[in-house]
C-alpha positions as CSV (number, residue, x, y, z in Angstrom):
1,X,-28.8,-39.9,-12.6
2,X,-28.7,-39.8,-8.6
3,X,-25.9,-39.9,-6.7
4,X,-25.1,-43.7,-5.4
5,X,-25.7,-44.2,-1.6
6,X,-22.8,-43.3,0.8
7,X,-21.6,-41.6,-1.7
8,X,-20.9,-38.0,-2.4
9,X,-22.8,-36.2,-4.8
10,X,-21.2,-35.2,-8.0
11,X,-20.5,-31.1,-8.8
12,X,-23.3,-31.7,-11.8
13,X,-25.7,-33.7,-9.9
14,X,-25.5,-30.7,-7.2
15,X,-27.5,-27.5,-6.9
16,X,-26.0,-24.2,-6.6
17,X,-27.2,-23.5,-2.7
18,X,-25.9,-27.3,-1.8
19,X,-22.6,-26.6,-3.5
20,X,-21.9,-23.5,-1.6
21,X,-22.9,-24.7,1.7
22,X,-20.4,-27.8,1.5
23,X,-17.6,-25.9,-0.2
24,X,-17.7,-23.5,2.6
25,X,-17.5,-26.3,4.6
26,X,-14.3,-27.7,3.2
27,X,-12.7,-24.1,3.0
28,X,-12.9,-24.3,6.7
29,X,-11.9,-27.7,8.1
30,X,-9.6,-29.3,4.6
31,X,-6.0,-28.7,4.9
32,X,-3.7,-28.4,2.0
33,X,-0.6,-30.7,2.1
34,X,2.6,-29.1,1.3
35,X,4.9,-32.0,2.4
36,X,4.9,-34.9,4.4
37,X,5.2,-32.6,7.4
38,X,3.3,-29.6,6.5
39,X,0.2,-28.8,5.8
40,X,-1.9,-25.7,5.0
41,X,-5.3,-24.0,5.4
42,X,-6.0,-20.6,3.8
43,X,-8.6,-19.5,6.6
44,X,-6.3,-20.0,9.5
45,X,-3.7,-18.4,7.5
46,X,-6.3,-14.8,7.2
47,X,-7.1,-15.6,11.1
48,X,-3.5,-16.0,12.1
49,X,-2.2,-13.1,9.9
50,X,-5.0,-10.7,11.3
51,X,-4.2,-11.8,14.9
52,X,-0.5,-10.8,15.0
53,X,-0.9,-7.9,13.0
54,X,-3.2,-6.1,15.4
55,X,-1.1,-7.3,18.5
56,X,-3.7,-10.0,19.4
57,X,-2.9,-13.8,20.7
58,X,-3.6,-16.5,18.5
59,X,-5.3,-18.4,20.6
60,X,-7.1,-18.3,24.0
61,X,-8.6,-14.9,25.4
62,X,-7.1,-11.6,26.9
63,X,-9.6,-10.0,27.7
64,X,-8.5,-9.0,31.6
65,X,-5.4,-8.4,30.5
66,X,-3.5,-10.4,32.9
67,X,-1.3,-12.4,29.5
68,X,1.5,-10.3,28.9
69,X,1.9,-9.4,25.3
70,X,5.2,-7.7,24.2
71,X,4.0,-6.3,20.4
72,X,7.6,-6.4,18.6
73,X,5.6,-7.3,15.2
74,X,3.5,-4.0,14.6
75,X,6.9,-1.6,14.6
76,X,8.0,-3.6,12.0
77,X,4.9,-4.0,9.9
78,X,5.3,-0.4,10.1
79,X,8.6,-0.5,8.2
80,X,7.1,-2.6,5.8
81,X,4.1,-0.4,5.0
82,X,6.2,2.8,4.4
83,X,8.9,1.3,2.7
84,X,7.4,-0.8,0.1
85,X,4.5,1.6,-0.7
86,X,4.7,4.4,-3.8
87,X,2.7,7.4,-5.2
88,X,0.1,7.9,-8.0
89,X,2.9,10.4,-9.0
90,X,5.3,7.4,-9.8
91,X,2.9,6.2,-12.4
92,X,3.6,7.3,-15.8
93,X,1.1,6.2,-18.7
94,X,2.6,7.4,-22.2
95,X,1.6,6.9,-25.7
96,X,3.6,4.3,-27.5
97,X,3.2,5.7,-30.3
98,X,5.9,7.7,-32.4
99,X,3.6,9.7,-34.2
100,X,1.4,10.7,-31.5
101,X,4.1,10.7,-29.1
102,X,3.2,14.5,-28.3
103,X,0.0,13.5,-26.4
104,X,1.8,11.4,-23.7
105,X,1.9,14.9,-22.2
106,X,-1.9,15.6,-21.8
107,X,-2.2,11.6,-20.6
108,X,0.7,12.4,-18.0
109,X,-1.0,15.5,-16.6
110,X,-4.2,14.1,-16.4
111,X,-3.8,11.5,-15.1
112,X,-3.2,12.4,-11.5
113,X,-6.5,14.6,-11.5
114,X,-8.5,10.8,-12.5
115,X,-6.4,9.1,-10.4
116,X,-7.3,11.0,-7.1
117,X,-11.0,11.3,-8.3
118,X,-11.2,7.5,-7.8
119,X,-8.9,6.9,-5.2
120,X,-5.9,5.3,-6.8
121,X,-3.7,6.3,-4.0
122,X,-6.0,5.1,-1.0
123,X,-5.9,1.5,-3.6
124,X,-2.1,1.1,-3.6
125,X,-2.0,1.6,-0.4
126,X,-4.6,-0.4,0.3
127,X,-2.8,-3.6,-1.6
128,X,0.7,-2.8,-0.1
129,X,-0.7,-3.6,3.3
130,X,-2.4,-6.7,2.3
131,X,0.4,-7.9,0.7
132,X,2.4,-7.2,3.7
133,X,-0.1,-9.3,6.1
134,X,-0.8,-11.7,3.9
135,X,1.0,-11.7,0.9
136,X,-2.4,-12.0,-1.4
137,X,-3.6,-8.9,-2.8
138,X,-7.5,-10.3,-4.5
139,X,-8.4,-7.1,-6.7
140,X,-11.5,-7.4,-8.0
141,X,-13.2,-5.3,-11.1
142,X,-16.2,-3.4,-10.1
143,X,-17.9,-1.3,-12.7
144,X,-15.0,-0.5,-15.0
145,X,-14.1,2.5,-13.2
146,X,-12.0,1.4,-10.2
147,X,-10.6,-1.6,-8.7
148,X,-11.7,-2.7,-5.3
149,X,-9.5,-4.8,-3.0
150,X,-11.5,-8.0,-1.9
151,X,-11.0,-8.4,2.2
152,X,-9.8,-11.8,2.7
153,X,-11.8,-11.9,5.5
154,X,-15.0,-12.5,3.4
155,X,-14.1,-14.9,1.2
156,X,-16.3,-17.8,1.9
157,X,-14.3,-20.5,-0.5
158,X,-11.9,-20.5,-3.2
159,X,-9.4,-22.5,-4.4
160,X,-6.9,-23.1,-1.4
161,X,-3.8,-24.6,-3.5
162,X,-4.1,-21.6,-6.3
163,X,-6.9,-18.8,-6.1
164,X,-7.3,-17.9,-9.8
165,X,-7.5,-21.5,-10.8
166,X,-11.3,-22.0,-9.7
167,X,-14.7,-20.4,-9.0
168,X,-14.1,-18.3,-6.4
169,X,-17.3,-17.0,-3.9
170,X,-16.9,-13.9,-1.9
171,X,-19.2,-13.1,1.2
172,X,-21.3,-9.8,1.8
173,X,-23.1,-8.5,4.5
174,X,-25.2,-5.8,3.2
175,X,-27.9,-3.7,4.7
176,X,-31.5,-3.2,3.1
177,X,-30.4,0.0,1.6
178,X,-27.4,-1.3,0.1
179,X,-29.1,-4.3,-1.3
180,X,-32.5,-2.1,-2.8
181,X,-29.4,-0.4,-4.8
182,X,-28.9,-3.4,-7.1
183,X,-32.3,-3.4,-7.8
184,X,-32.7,-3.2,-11.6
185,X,-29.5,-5.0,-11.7
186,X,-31.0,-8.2,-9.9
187,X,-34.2,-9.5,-9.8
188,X,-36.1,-7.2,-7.6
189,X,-38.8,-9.3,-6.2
190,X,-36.5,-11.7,-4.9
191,X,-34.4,-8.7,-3.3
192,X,-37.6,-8.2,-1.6
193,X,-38.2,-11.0,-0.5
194,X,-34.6,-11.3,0.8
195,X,-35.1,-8.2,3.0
196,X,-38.7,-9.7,4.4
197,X,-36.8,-13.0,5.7
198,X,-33.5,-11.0,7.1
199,X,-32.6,-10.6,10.9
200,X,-31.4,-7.5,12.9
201,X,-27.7,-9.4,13.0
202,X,-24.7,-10.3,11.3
203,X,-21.9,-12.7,11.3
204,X,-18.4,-12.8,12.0
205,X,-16.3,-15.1,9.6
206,X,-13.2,-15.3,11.8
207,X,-15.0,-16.1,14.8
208,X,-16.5,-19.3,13.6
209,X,-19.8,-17.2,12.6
210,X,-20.9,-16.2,15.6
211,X,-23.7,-14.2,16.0
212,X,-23.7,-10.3,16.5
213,X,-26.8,-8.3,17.1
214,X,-27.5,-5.5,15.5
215,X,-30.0,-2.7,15.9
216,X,-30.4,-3.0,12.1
217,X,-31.2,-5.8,9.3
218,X,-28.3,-7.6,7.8
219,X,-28.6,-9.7,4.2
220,X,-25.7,-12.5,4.1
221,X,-25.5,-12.3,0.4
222,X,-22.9,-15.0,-1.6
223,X,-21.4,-13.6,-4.6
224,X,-20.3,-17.0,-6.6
225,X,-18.3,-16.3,-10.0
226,X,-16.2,-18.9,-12.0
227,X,-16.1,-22.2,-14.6
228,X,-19.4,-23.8,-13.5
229,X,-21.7,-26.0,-14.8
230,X,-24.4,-24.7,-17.6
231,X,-27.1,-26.5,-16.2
232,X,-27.2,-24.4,-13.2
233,X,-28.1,-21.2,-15.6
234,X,-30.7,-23.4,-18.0
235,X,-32.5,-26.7,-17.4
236,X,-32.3,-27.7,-20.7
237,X,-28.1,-27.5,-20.9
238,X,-26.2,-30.4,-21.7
239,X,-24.6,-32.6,-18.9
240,X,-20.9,-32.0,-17.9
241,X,-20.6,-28.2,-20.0
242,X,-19.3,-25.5,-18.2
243,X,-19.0,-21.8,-18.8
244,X,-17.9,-18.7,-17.1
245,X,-21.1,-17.9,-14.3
246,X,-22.0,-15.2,-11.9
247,X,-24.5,-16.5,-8.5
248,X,-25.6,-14.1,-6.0
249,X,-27.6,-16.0,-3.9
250,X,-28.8,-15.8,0.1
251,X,-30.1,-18.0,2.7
252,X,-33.0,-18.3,5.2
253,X,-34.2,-20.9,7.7
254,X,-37.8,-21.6,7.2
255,X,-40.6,-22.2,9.4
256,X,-39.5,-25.9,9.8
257,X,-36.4,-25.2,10.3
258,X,-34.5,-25.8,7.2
259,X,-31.9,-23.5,5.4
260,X,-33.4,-22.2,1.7
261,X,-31.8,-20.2,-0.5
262,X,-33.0,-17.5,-3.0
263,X,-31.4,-16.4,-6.0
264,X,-31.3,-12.9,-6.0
265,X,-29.6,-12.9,-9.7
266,X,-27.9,-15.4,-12.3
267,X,-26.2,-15.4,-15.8
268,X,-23.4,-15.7,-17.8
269,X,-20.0,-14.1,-17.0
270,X,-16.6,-13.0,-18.1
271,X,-13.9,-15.1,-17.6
272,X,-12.4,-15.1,-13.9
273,X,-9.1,-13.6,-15.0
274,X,-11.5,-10.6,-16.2
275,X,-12.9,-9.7,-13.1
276,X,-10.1,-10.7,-10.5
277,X,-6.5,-10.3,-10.4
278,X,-4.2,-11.7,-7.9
279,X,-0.5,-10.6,-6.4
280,X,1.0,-13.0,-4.6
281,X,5.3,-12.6,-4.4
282,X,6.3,-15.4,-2.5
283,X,5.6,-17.5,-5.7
284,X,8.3,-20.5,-5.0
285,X,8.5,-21.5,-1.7
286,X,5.0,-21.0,-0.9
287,X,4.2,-23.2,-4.2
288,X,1.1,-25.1,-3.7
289,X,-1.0,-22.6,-1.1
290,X,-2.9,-19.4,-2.4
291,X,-1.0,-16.8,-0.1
292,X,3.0,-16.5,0.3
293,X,4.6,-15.9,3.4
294,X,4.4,-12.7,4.1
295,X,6.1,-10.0,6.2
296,X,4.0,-11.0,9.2
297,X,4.4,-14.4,8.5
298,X,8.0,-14.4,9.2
299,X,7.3,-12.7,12.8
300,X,4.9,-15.5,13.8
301,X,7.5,-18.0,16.2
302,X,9.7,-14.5,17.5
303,X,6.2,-12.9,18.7
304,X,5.3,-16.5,20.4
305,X,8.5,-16.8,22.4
306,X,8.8,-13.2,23.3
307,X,5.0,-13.8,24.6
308,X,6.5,-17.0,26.4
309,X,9.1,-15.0,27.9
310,X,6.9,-12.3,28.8
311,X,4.5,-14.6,30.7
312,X,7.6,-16.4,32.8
313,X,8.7,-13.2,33.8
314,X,4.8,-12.7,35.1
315,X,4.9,-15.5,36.5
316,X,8.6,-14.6,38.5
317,X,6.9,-11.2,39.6
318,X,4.1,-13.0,41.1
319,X,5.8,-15.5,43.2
320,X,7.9,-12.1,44.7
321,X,6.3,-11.8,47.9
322,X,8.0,-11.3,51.3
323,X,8.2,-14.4,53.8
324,X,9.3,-14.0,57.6
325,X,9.9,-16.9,59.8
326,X,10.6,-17.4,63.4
327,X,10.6,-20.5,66.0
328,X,8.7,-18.3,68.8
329,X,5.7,-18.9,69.7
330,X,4.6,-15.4,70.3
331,X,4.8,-14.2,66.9
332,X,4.7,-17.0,64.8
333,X,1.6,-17.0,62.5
334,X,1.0,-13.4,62.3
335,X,0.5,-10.7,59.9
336,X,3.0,-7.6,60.2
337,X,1.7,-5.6,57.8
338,X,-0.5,-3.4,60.4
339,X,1.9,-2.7,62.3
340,X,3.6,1.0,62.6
341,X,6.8,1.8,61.6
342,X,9.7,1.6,64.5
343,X,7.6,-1.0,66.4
344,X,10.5,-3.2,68.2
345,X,9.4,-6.9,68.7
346,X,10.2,-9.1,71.7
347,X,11.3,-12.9,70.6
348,X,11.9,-15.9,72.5
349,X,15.4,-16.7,73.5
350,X,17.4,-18.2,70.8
351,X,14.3,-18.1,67.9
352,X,15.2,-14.7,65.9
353,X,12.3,-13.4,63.4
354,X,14.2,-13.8,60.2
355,X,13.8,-13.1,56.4
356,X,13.2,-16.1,53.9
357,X,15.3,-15.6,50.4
358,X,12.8,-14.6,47.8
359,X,14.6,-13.2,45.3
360,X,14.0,-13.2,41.3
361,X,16.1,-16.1,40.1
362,X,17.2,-15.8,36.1
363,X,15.2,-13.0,35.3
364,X,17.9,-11.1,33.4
365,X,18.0,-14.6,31.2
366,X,14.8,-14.5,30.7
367,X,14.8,-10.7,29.5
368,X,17.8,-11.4,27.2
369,X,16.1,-13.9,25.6
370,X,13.3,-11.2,25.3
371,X,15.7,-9.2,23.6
372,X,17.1,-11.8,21.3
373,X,13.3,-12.5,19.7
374,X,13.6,-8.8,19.3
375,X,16.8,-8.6,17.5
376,X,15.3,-11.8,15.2
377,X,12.3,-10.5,14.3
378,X,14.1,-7.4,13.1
379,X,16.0,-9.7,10.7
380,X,13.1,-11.5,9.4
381,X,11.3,-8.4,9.0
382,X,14.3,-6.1,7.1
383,X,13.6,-3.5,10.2
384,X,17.0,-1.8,10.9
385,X,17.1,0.4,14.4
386,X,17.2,3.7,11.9
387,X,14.2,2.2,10.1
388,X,12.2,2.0,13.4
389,X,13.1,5.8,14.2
390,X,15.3,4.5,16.6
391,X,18.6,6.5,17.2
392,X,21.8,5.0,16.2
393,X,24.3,4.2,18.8
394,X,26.5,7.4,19.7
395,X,29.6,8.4,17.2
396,X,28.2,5.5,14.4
397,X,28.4,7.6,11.2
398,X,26.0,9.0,8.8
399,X,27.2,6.9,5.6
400,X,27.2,3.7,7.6
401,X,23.6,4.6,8.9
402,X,22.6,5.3,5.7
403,X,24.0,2.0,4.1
404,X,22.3,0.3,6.9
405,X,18.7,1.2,6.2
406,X,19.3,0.6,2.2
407,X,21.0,-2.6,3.0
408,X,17.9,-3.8,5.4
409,X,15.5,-2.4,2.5
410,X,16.6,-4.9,0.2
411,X,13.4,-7.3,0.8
412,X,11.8,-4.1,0.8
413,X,12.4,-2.6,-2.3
414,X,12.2,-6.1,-4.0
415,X,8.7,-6.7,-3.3
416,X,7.6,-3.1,-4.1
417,X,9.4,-3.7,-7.0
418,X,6.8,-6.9,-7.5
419,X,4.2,-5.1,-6.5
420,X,4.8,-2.2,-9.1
421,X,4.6,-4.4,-11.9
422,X,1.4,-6.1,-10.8
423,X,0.4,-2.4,-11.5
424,X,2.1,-1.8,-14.5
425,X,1.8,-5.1,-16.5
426,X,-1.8,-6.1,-14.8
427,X,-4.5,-3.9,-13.1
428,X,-2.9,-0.6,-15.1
429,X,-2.6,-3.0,-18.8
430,X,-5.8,-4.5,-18.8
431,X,-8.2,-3.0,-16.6
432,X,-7.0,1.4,-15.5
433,X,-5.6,2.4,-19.0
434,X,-9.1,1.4,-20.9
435,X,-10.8,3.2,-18.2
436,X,-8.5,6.6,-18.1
437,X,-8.8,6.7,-21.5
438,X,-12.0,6.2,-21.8
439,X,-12.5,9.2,-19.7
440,X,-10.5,11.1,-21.6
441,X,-11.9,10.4,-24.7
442,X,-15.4,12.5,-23.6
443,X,-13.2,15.7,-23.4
444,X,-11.4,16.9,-20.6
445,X,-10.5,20.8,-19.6
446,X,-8.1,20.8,-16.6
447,X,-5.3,22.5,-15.2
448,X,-2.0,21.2,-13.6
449,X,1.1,22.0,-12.2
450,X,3.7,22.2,-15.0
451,X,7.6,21.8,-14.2
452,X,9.6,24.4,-15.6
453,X,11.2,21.9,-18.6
454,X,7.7,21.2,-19.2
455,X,6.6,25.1,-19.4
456,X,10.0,26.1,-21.6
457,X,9.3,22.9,-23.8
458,X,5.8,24.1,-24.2
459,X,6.7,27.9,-24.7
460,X,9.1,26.8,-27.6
461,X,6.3,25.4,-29.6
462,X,4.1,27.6,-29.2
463,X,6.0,31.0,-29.1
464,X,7.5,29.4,-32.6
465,X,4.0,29.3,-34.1
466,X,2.6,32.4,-33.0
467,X,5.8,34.3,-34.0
468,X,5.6,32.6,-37.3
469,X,2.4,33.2,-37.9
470,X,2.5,37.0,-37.0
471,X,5.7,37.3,-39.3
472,X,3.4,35.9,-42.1
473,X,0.8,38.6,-41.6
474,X,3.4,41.3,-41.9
475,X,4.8,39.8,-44.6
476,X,1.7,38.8,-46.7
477,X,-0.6,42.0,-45.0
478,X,1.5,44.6,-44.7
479,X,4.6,44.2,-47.1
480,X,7.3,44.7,-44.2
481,X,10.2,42.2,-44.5
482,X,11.6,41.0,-41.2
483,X,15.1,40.8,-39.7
484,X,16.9,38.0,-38.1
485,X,17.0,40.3,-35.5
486,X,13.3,41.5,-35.0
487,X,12.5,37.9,-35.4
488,X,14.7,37.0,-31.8
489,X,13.1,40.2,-30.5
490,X,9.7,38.7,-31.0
491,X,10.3,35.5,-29.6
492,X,12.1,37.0,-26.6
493,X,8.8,39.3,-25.7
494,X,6.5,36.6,-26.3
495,X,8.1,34.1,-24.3
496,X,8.4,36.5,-21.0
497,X,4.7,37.3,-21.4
498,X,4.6,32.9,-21.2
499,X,6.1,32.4,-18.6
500,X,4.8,35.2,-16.7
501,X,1.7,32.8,-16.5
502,X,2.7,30.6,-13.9
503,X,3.6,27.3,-13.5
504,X,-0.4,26.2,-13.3
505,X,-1.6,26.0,-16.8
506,X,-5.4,25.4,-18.5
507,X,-5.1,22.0,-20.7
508,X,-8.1,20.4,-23.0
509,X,-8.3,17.4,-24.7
510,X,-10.3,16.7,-27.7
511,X,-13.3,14.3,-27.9
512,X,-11.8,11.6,-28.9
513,X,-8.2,12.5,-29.7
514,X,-7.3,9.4,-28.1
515,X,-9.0,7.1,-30.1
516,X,-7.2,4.0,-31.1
517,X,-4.2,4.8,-30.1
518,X,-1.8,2.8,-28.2
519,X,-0.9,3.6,-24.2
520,X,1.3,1.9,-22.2
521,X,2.3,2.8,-18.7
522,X,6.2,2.0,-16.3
523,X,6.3,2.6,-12.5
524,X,9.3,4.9,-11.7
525,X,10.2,3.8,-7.9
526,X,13.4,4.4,-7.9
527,X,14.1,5.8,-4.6
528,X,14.3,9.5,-5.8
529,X,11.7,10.8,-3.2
530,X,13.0,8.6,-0.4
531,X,16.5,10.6,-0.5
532,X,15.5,14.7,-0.9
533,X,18.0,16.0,1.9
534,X,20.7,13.7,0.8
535,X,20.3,14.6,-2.8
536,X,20.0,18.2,-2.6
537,X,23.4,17.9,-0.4
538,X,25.1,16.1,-2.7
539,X,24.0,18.6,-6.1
540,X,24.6,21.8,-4.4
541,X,27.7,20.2,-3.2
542,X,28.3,19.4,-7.4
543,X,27.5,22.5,-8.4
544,X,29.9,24.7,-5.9
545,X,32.7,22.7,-7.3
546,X,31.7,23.4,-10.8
547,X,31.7,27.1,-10.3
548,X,35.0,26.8,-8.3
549,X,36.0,25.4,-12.0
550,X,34.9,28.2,-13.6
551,X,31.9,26.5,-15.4
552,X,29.8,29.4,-16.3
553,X,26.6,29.2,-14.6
554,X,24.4,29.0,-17.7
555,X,25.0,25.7,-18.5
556,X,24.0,24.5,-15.4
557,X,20.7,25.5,-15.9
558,X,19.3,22.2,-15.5
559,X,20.8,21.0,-12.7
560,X,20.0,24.0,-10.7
561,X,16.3,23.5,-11.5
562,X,16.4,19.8,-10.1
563,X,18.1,21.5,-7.0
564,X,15.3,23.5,-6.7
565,X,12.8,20.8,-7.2
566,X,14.5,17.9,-5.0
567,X,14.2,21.1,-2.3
568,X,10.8,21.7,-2.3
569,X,11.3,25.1,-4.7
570,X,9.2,25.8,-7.8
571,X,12.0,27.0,-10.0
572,X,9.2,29.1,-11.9
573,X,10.1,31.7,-9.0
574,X,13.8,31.9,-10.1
575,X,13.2,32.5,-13.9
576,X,13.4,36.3,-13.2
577,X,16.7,36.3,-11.5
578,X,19.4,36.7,-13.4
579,X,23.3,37.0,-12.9
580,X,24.3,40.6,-12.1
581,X,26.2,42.2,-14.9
582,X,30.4,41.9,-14.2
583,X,31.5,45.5,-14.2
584,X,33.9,46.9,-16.8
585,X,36.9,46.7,-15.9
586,X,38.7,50.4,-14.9
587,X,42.1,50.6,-16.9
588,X,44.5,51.7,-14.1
589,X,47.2,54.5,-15.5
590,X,50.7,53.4,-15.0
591,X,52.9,54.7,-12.3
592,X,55.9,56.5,-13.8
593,X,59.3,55.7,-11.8
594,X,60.7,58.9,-10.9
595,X,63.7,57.6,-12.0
596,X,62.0,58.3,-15.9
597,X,59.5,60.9,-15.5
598,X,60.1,64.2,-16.2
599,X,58.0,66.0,-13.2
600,X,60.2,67.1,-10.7
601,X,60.1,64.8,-7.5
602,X,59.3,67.1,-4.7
């Protein structure tokens, strides 16, 4: 049934390169309303975001220069980026299991070796920043091996109130050699064909598609996947079904001048939630838009009155310029700026040359105001003056510094916090672990750095069954019947010929010694890293105290190791050095008084 006339085609009476061409459309001109006063669009959002966050104006061009721009945004975007950022190291996968508990340890020490083979570290860092510009984070599933961050930038539509809740399209520009690559994937002749009717050029998004030429070909490829209608994949499907689809499709403008499209592949999909994920923290007050308001968000209005400010004062600067004036007649109406220095000049009687009053008028206003913005856009953006590596002011103490900078961390460390657990409860749950374990399931042979606990842990088990097992042979083999004694004397040689090893130690895990069994991960960003001097101060502060107490050193064992370890030490140096021996103590003879000796006194 045809669409009625003056009236918009329905989704199901619409073909897939018609839909994409006017939901593209709507992604860039339809505004969401948030209230009555407000209203939102996801593309100026991206465009906005991107602007301020590379010290670039909104609106209008600089490209001489002459508009003053004061950057007070990018020092704290900076802040942002350090402080709510963490380590592959501060992820911790463990088997949740209580009988396989003991493998947690391979899983633990592997997995920074798979992590930095697929770039897990680049990735967080990756999603930190665009949650700090725009506070969306699109991750998208690949080839069940990594996740890839999706740059906002390309997507051509989505769902503008909520991303995940329809089909969403992303936009590539790839060149002929990355597009023959998905051949055998796609259908090959219509990649062909799609490289024949390319052009050496490409577009930008964010500048209303203008054109850039290029000294190579560029395909504009459209990568459409969500609940779409079945008839788009068969002919023959029934009206008004949907399933989960995947479109990559391009376009070309024919000889007559109209736009075609090509289907470069097509078929049935896994649900959206499968192949994307989505972090977005400002869930509540940005309720009703895809992104939240992010860090640079909140620096939008300081950045465009410390610009206004900046371009006043310009505008002061340029009006200072020296005015004479005179009644005479003689030198009325010239220029004095040839003439050399000491040159006396001759006026009329009565009509003095004189200076006109061109001073700067409120520009230490204007600069205060400067200065305020400043002070504002720190607050928005939790950017203490310690936080910016700027030096505190002169006699302000060390704990109040420090209290400071935890104090403006607060936003800080609760959206790394939210960010952690999109890690932890969504990319790491349902997408990493399956693929880290998968890995490990082939059969892995690595080495890692161990931790002393970790290489005294393993030395117990092990040393226990090798001395067992010798003690057996000399029992069953030989007839010899071991001491308690001989036994300890064992142990001890075997475990100094351990730990003479090193603290880098061979591991293998069996082909699949992992199978079935449950793995969970937890995100440890508790600050410990962020602290090292401090710490280190305050143990060997604990420990001195301690020994002033007469705590024998022995049982502090532990803690000395973590002083070692928050100081940069491997405490596998240290396992050789041992307290020196307390020498015997000389009994001193008694004096005899001569009052009761019996050797005359001389």
């Amino acid at each position: 049934m045809g669409a009625k006339v003056n009236e918009a085609p329905k989704l199901d009476e619409k073909d897939i390169f018609s839909y994409i061409t006017t939901e593209e459309t709507n992604f860039r001109t339809a505004r969401v309303p948030l209230t009555t006063s407000k209203s939102w669009n996801m593309l100026e959002h991206i465009e906005r975001c991107t602007n301020v966050s590379n010290g670039w104006f909104n609106r209008g061009s600089n490209e001489d220069g002459l508009r003053p721009y004061n950057d007070i945004a990018t020092p704290i975007i900076d802040v942002a980026f350090r402080s709510e950022g963490f380590d592959v190291k501060d992820i911790v996968p463990f088997v949740d299991d209580k009988d396989s508990y003991h493998l947690s340890f391979l899983i633990k020490k592997y997995h920074p070796q798979w992590a930095r083979k697929h770039h897990i570290d680049t990735f967080i860092d990756d999603v930190v920043e665009s949650s700090v510009i725009f506070d969306l984070a699109l991750v998208k599933n690949v080839n069940n091996e990594k996740p890839e961050l999706v740059d906002l930038k390309t997507i051509a539509f989505c769902d503008q109130s909520e991303i995940m809740a329809g089909p969403i399209c992303i936009r590539h520009q790839y060149t002929i050699s990355e597009l023959v690559e998905f051949k055998g994937k796609w259908y090959d002749d219509k990649i062909d064909m799609a490289i024949v009717m390319s052009l050496a050029q490409k577009k930008e998004p964010l500048a209303h598609d203008q054109i850039v030429k290029t000294p190579s070909k560029y395909i504009e490829v459209y990568e459409l996947r969500g609940n779409l209608p079945e008839r788009w994949l068969y002919d023959d499907a029934e009206m008004y079904k949907y399933c989960p689809q995947m479109h990559i499709v391009c376009y070309y403008t024919g000889e007559d001048g109209k736009k075609n499209g090509i289907t470069l592949y097509k078929g049935k999909d896994k649900p959206l939630s499968s192949n994307f994920k989505a972090l977005k923290i400002d869930k509540i007050r940005s309720k009703g838009r895809a992104c939240g308001k992010s860090i640079v968000e909140r620096l939008f209005e300081p950045q465009v009155w410390n610009n206004y400010a900046g371009i006043k004062l310009k505008e002061m600067l340029d009006s200072a310029v020296n005015l004479l004036q005179t009644e005479s007649d003689e030198i009325a109406n010239q220029k004095i700026t040839g003439l050399p220095n000491f040159t006396v000049l001759k006026h009329e009687q009565g009509k003095p040359l004189s200076r006109v009053d061109m001073n700067l008028q409120n520009v230490p206003a204007v600069q205060n105001f400067q200065i305020g913005q400043e002070n504002q856009a720190q607050k928005l953006g939790s950017a203490s003056d310690a936080a910016l590596g700027q030096n505190p002011v002169s006699g302000t103490p060390f704990a109040t510094t420090n209290a400071i900078i935890q104090q403006g961390g607060g936003i800080h460390k609760y959206r790394q916090g939210k960010i952690a657990t999109f890690f932890a409860d969504e990319l790491y749950a349902d997408w990493i672990l399956s693929w880290l374990v998968k890995d490990m399931n082939a059969g892995r042979k690595f080495s890692e750095e161990l931790t002393l606990d970790e290489i005294q842990n393993i030395a117990d088990n092990v040393i226990g069954n090798q001395v067992e097992k010798r003690i057996n042979d000399m029992i069953f083999k030989e007839g010899k019947v071991i001491t308690e004694e001989e036994r300890d004397t064992m142990k001890d040689t075997l475990r100094t010929q351990f730990l003479k090893g090193g603290n880098r130690r061979f591991m293998e895990i069996l082909k699949g010694e992992l199978e079935s069994i449950p793995i969970k991960v937890f995100v440890n960003i508790t600050g410990k890293q962020s602290n090292l001097a401090e710490n280190a101060d305050k143990m060997t502060n604990l420990i001195r105290e301690f020994l002033r107490a007469g705590v024998p050193i022995a049982s502090m064992s532990k803690q000395i190791n973590e002083l070692l370890e928050t100081s940069g030490l491997s405490p596998m140096n240290f396992t050789n050095i041992t307290a020196p021996a307390k020498a015997p103590e000389v009994p001193i003879a008694p004096v005899e008084s001569p009052l009761t000796s019996n050797v005359p006194v001389q």
